[in-house]
C-alpha positions in Angstrom: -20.8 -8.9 38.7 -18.7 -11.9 40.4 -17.7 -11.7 43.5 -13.8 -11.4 43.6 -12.8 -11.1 47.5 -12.6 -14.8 48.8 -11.6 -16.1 45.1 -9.7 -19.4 45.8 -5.9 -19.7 45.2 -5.4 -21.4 41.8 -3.7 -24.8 41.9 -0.8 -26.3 40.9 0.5 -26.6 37.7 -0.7 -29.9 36.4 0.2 -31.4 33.2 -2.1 -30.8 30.3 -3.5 -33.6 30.6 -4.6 -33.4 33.8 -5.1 -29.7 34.3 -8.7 -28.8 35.0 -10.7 -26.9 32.7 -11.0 -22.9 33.7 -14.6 -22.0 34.8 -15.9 -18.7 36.3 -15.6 -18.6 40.2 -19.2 -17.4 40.0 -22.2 -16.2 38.4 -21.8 -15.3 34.7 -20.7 -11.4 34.6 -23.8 -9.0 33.1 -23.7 -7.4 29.5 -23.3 -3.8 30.3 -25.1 -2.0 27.5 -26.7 1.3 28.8 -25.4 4.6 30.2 -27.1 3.7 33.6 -25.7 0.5 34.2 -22.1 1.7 33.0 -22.7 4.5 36.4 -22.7 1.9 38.5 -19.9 -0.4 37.2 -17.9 3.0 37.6 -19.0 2.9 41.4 -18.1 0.0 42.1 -14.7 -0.2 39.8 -13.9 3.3 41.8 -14.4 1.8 45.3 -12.5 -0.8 45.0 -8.5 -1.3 45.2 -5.5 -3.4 43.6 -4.7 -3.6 39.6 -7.5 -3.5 37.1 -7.3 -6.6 34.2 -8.7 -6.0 31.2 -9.3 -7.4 27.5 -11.2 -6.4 24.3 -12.5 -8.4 21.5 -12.1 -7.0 17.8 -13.6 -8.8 14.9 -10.5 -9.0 12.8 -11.2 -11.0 9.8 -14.8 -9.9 9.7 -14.7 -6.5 9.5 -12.2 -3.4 8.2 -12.4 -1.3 11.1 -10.1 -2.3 14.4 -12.8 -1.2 17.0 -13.4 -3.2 19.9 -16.5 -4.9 20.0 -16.6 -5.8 24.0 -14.9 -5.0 26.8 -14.1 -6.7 29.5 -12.6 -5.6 32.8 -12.0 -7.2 36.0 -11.2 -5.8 39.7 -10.5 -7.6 43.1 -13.6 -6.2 45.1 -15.7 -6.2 42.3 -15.2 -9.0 39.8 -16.0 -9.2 36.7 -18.1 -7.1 34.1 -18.4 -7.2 29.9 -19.3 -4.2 28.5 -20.8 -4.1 24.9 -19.7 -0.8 23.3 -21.3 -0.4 20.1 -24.9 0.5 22.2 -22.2 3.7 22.8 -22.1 5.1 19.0 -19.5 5.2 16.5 -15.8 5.4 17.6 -13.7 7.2 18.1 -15.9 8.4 21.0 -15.1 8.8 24.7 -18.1 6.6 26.5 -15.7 4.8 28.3 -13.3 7.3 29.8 -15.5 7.5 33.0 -14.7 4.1 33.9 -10.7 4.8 33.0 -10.9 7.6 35.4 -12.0 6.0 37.9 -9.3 3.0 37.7 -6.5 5.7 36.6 -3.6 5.2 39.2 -4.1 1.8 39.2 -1.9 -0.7 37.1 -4.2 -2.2 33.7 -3.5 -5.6 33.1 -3.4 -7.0 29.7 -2.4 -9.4 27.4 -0.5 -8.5 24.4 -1.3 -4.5 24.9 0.3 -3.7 22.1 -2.9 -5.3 20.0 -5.5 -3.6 22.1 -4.4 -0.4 23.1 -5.6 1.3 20.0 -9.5 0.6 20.2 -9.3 1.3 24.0 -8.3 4.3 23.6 -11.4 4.9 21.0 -13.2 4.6 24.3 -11.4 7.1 26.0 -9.6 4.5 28.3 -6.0 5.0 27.9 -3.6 3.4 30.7 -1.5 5.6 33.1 0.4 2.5 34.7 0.1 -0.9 32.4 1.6 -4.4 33.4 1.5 -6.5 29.6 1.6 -10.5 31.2 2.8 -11.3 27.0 5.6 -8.9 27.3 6.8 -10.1 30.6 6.8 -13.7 29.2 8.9 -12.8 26.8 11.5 -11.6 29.0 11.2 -14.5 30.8 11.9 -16.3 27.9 9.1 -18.3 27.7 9.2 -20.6 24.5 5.4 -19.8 24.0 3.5 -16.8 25.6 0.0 -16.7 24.7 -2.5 -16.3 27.3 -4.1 -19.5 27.5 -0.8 -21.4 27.3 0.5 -19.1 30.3 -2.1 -19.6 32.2 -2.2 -23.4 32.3 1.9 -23.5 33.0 1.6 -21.0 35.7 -1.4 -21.3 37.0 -2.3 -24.8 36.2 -5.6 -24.4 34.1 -6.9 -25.2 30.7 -8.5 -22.3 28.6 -11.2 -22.9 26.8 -10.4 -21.8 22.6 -13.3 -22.4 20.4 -14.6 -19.4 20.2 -11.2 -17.3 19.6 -11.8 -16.4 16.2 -15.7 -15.6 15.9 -17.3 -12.3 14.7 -17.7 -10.2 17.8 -19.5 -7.8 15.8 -22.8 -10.0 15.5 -25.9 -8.9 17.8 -27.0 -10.6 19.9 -24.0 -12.0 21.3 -24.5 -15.7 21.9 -24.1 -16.8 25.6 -21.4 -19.0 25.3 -19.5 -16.0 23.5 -20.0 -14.0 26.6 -18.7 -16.7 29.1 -15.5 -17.5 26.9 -14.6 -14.0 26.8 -15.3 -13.3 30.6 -12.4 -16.3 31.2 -9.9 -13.8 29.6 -10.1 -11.9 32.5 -11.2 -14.2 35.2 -7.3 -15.3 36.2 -5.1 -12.4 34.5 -4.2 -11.0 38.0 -3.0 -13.8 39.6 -1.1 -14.3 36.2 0.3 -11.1 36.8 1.3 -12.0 40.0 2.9 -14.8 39.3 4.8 -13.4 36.7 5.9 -10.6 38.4 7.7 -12.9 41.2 9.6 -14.3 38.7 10.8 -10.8 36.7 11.9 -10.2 40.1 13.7 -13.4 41.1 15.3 -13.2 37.7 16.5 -9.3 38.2 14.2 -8.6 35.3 11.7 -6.6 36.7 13.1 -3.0 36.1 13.5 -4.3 32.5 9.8 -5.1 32.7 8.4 -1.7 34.5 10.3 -0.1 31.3 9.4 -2.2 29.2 5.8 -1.1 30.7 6.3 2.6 31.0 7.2 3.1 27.5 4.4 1.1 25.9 1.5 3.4 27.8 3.3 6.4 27.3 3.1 5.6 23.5 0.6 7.0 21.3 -2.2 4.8 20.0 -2.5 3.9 16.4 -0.1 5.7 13.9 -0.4 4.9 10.2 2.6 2.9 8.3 4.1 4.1 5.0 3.2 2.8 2.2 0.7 -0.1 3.4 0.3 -1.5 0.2 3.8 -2.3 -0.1 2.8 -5.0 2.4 0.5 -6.5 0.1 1.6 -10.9 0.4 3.7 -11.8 -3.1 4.7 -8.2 -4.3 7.5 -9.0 -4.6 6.8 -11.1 -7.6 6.0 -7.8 -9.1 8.4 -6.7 -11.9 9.0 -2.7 -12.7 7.7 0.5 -11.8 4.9 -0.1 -13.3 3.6 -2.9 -11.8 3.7 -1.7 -8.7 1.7 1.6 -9.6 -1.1 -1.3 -10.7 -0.4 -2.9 -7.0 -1.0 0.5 -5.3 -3.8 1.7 -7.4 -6.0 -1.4 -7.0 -5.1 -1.6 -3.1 -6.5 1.7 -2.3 -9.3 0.8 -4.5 -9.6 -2.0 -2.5 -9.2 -0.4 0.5 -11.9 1.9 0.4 -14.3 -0.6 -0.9 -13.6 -2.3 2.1 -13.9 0.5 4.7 -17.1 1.4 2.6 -18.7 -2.1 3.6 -16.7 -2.2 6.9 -15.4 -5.9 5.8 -11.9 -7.0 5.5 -9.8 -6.3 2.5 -9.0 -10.0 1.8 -13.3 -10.6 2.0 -13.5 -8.0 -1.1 -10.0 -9.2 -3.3 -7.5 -11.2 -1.8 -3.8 -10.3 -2.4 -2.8 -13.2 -4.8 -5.2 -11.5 -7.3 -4.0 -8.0 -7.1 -0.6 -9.4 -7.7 -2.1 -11.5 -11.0 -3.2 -8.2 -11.9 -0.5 -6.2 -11.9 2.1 -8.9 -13.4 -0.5 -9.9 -16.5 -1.2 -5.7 -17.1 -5.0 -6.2 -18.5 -5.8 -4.3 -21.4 -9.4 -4.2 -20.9 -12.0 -5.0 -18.5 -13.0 -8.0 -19.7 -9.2 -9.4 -19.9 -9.3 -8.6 -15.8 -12.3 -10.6 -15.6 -11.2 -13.6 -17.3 -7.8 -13.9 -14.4 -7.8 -16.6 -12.5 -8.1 -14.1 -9.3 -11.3 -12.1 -10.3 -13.9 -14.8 -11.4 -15.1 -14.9 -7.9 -18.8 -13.3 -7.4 -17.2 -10.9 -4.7 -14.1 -9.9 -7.5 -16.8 -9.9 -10.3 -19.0 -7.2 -8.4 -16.2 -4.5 -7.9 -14.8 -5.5 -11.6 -15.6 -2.1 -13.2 -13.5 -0.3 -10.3 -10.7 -2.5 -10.5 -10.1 -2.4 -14.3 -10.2 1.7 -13.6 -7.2 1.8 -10.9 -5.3 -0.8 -13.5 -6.2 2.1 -16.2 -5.3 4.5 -14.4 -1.9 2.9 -13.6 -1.0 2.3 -16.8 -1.8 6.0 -17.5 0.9 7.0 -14.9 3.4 9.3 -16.0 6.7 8.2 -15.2 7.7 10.4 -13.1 4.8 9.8 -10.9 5.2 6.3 -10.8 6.4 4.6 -7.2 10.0 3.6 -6.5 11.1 0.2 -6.7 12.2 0.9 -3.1 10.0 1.9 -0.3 10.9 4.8 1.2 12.6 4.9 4.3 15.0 7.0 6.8 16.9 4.1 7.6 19.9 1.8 5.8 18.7 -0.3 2.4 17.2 -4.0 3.1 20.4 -6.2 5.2 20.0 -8.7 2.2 21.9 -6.1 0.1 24.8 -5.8 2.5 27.0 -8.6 1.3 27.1 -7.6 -2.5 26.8 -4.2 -1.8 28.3 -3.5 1.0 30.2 -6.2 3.0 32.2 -3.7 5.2 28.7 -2.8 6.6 27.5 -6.7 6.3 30.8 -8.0 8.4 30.0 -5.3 11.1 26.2 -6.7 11.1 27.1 -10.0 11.4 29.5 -9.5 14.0 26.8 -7.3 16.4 24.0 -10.0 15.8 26.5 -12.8 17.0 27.8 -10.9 20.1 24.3 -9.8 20.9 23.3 -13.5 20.8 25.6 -14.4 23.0 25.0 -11.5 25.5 20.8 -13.1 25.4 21.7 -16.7 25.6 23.7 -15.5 28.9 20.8 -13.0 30.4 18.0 -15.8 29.4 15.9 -12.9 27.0 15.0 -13.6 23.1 17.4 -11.5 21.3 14.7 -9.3 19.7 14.0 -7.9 23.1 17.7 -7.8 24.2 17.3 -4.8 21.3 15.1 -4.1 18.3 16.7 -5.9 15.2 16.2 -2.0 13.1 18.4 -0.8 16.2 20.9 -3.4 15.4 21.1 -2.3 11.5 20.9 1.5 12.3 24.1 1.0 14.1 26.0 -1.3 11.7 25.5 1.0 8.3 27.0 4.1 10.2 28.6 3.7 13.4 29.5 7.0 15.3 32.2 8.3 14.4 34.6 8.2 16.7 33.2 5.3 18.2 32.6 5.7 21.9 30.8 4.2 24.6 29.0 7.2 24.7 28.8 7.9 21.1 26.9 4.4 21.1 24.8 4.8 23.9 23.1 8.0 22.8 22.9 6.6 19.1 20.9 2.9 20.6 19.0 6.2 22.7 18.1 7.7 19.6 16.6 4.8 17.8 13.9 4.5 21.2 16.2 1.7 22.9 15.3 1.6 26.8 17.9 2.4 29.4 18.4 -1.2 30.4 18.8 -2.6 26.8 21.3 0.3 26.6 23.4 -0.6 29.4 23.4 -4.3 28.5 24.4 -4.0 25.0 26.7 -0.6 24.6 29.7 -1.7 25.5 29.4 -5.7 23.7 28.2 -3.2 20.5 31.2 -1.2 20.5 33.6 -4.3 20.7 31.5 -6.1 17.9 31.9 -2.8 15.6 35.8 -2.4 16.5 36.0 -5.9 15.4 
């Protein structure tokens, strides 16, 4: 482990050019990889005090699962560790929720939560009290809020990037993987400090601790509707039909691709699935012969393919899918205009008066309040339309208390008209 008590102050912002390249403040932290050494980081992670930072690498674009593939936490006190959890068995397993025990009152610190709060909690480790240093950019209203670009405007260091797309599932990690991944952590406190001065200076950090609050408090994971609906160019996809051939051979891919724990796009990329379905192959060999399955990967799963575009085609009408996903909410805003311009006018008179109500509290509009929020609200209004009637309504659809007393009153002007 680093030592973390007499870390130096970071320096001033410096201009990229100038700004010094971010190194460790000491020795390079261990691999953690058996049950006996992960006692010990518990110790020490227990005796300590002040937040806790951590990150997790996955290996998306390598392989179909989401798990996280190392772990790395740091603690004032303490320092630095990396802890490789796949010595720990399959997830979803709790090998980890020792180590969140011991840090549980404290505030976790991470970047972008919302991305790695579902394989943490495969370990067991599931945040309490979370600050997100992404999410309180954004209500800053940084232009750009990625860590490495954070960290060298607010804390005057370069980030080192070539290694931010590898495959963290290969064994033995490579040293230089392990060092790039340990300066993830090595300055996301005092980013967190520093960004937490300025939520307060700005009146923003109630908005923040909200903001917070809601995100641990939410449950990890949570499967959409209808993935395959998300597949890139369906809609170039004509009919019923065709998109019973996009579902069929998307769960086929699918579970060819969580049988070989690779990504989908590694087994059949989307563009061919959407050849598929607009062409409607009559036999295997016609599949085969599309520009989209000559590859040796397409050409190996061939015979299962041509059987979900068979089986599509074999559909009985009334089992084929809607042209429409299904939702609970109002039909697409594109609609609106043709369809229904009442509706459309009371949109496009909420969006402008929200954008002015962001421009004058210096958020991005999308965090001012969710954009599905803002739709929900302009197909049906309450009726009779309130403050109230509003309030609980923006309540309903999972808006926080401060978005709802920013934008309540603005909304029921902009849907008066």
């Amino acid at each position: 482990m680093t030592a973390a008590d007499d870390d130096p102050a970071p320096p001033p912002a410096a201009d990229a050019d100038d700004a010094p390249l971010l190194e460790l403040r000491g020795e390079p932290p261990p691999l953690v990889e058996t049950a006996a050494r992960l006692k010990q980081v518990v110790a020490d992670f227990a005796a300590a005090t002040g937040p806790v930072a951590i990150d997790a690498e996955r290996a998306s674009g390598y392989r179909y699962s989401q798990r996280a593939y190392l772990v790395q936490v740091r603690r004032a006190g303490v320092g630095s560790v990396l802890i490789d959890p796949v010595g720990f068995g399959d997830v979803p397993n709790e090998s980890l929720r020792p180590l969140a025990e011991a840090v549980a009152e404290e505030e976790w610190v991470l970047h972008a939560a919302s991305q790695d709060l579902a394989c943490l909690a495969e370990l067991g480790m599931r945040p309490r009290s979370l600050f997100d240093t992404e999410l309180a950019g954004r209500l800053l209203n940084y232009p750009r809020v990625g860590l490495a670009v954070l960290v060298e405007e607010l804390l005057g260091y370069r980030m080192r990037k070539e290694h931010s797309a590898v495959d963290w599932s290969k064994r033995p990690l490579p040293e230089s993987w392990l060092h790039y991944a340990a300066l993830d952590v090595e300055m996301l406190l005092e980013l967190r400090d520093v960004l937490a001065d300025q939520l307060s200076a700005s009146g923003k950090a109630e908005w923040a601790r909200q903001e917070f609050a809601a995100w641990a408090a939410m449950p990890a994971g949570g499967a959409r509707v209808d993935p395959w609906r998300r597949t890139s160019g369906i809609h170039r996809v004509r009919g019923r039909r065709g998109l019973a051939v996009v579902k069929a051979m998307w769960e086929q891919r699918d579970a060819l691709a969580r049988q070989r724990d690779t990504t989908a796009a590694r087994i059949l990329p989307d563009a061919a699935i959407v050849e598929a379905a607009a062409a409607a192959p009559k036999s295997r060999r016609a599949l085969g012969r599309l520009g989209g399955f000559t590859s040796r990967g397409a050409q190996r799963y061939l015979t299962q393919f041509y059987a979900a575009v068979a089986e599509a085609a074999a559909l009985p009408e009334e089992e084929l899918p809607s042209l429409a996903a299904r939702a609970d909410g109002p039909p697409p805003a594109r609609s609106w205009p043709h369809k229904f311009p009442a509706a459309a006018e009371r949109l496009a008179r909420c969006r402008e008066a929200l954008a002015a109500l962001a421009d004058a509290h210096d958020v991005p509009q999308e965090n001012l309040l969710q954009p599905d929020a803002v739709r929900r609200l302009a197909w049906r209004p309450p009726d009779p339309l309130t403050k109230q009637a509003v309030e609980a309504a923006l309540a309903a659809t999972g808006a926080r208390p401060w978005q709802i007393e920013l934008t309540a009153e603005v909304l029921v002007d902009a849907l008066t008209g």
